[in-house]
N, C-alpha and C positions, 0 to 999 in steps of 0.2 A: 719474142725475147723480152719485150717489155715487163709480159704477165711474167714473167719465170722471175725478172729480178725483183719485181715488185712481190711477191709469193716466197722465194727463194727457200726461206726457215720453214714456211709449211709445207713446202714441196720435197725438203728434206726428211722434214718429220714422218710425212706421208711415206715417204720413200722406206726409211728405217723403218715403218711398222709393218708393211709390204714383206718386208725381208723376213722380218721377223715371224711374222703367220704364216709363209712360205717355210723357211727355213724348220720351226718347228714340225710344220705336218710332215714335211718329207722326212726329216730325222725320224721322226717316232713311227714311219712309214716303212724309211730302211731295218730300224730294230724290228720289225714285228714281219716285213714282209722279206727279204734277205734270210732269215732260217727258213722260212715256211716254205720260200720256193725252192729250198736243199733239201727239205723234210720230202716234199712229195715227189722230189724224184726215185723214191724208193714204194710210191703209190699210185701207179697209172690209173687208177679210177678215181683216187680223191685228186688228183692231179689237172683230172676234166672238170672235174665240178667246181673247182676253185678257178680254174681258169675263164670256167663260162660265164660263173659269178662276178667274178671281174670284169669282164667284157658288158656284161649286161649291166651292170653299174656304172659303167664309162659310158653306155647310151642314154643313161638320165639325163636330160637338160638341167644344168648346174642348178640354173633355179630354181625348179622344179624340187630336185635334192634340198636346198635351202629350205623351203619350203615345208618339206616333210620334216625337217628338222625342228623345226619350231616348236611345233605343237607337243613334238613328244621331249625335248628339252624346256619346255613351259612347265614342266611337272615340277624344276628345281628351278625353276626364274630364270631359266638361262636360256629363254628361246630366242633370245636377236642379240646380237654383238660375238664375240670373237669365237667361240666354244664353239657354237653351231658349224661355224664358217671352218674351221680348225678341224673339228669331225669329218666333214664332208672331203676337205684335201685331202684328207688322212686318206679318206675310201678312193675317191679319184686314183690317189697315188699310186695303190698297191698293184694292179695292170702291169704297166708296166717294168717294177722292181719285180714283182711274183716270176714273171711270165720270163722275164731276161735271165732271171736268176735261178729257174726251173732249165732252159733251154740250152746256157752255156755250163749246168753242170751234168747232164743231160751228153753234151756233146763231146764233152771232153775223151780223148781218143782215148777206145778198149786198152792196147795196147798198152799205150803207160797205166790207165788203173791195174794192169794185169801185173805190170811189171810192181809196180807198190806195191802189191800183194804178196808176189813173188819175193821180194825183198821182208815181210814179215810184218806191214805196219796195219795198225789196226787203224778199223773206219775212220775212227774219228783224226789219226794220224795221217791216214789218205788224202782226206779231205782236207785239212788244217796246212799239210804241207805239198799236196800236189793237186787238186781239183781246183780248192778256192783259189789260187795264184793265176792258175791256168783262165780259170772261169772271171775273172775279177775283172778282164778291161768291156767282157759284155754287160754284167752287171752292172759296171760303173756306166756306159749306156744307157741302161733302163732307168739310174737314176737318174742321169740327163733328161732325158724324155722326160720325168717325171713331175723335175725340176720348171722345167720351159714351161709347161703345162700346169700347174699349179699355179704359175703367174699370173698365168692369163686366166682361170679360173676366178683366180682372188680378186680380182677387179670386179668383178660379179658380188662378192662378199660386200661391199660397201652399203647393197641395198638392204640386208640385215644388219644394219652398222660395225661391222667387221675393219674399216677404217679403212686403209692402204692407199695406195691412188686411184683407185675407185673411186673413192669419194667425189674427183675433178668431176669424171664420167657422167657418177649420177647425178651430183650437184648442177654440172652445165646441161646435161639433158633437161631436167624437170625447171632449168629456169632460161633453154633455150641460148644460155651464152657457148658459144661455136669456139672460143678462142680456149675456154677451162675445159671442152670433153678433147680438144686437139693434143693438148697439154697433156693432160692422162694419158692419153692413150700411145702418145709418144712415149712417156716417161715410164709406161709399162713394156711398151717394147722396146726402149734402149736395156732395159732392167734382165728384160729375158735373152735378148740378143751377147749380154755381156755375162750372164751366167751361163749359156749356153758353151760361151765361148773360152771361159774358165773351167770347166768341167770338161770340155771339150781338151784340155793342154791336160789335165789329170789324166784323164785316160787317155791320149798316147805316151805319158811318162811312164804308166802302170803296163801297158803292149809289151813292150821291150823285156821288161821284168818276167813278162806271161811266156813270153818266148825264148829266155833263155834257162826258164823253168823245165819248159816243155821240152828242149833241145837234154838237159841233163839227163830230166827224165827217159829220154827216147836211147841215151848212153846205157 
């Protein structure tokens, strides 16, 4: 407690830039990966390969990823600090958005798509007003996951100077003070623990909404 009040403003500052690099890659994560995994549920073969692409992407050691980034962001001076770090969550993230947002539209019972249809509405009326509603509290799960998990990525990000509370991490690693990696690495999991937990009150607001969709629907 000591360290925390003595630090406080930097630990804040850290905290905010945390947010910040997290918050971006998912966002530009949900725009890019939320149509993609609507798009291929009308592609069972580009559907495996996006999804196995993702899977094998999520088995690189973050640093490793970091890593490869360097060299080929060194072509534009951008190979260490926030870019690199910011690229990488991006690809992290897509897994689980793709794969939740393929699966719960994917799932959404024949029956009411039948019934849309029967009623006259075209695809994109289908999906706009009875798929995506239905599908939206799993998806908002994958952004969870996505979310949690990019936190804890980005604390890795510090050793490319990416910032965030990593920096506690690496800083008290590489000069062996015990009391600055304790600090990080708490301050990273109260950080994910309470996004988690905010995302987590989203989607069961959005549930409710999915279900009396689906109940009209099934009218």
């Amino acid at each position: 407690m000591e360290f925390i009040n003595s630090n406080w403003n930097e630990l804040l500052h850290m905290t905010l830039a945390h947010i910040q690099l997290v918050g971006l890659a998912v966002g530009v994560a949900i725009l890019f990966g939320v149509p993609f995994g609507i798009y291929i549920t009308q592609k069972e073969t580009l559907a495996n390969l996006v999804l196995a692409v993702a899977g094998i992407i999520m088995t690189i050691p973050s640093i490793a990823l970091f890593g490869i980034m360097i060299p080929i962001l060194s072509i534009i001076n951008q190979g260490i600090g926030f870019l690199p770090a910011f690229l990488a969550l991006i690809l992290y993230s897509q897994l689980p958005i793709i794969r939740n947002t393929y699966v719960a539209i994917k799932n959404v019972d024949p029956n009411i798509r039948d019934a849309a249809i029967g009623m006259g509405m075209t695809i994109w009326e289908r999906l706009y007003k009875v798929e995506i509603p239905l599908a939206l509290p799993i998806i908002m799960a994958g952004i969870r996951m996505a979310v949690v998990l990019t936190i804890g990525i980005g604390a890795i990000a510090a050793y490319i100077g990416a910032g965030g509370l990593g920096v506690y991490i690496a800083r008290g690693i590489s000069t062996s003070y015990e009391t600055m990696v304790q600090v990080g690495a708490v301050a990273v999991s109260i950080l994910a623990i309470a996004s988690d937990f905010l995302l987590g009150q989203i989607q069961k607001r959005l549930s409710p909404e999915g279900a009396k969709v689906s109940k009209v629907a099934r009218t």
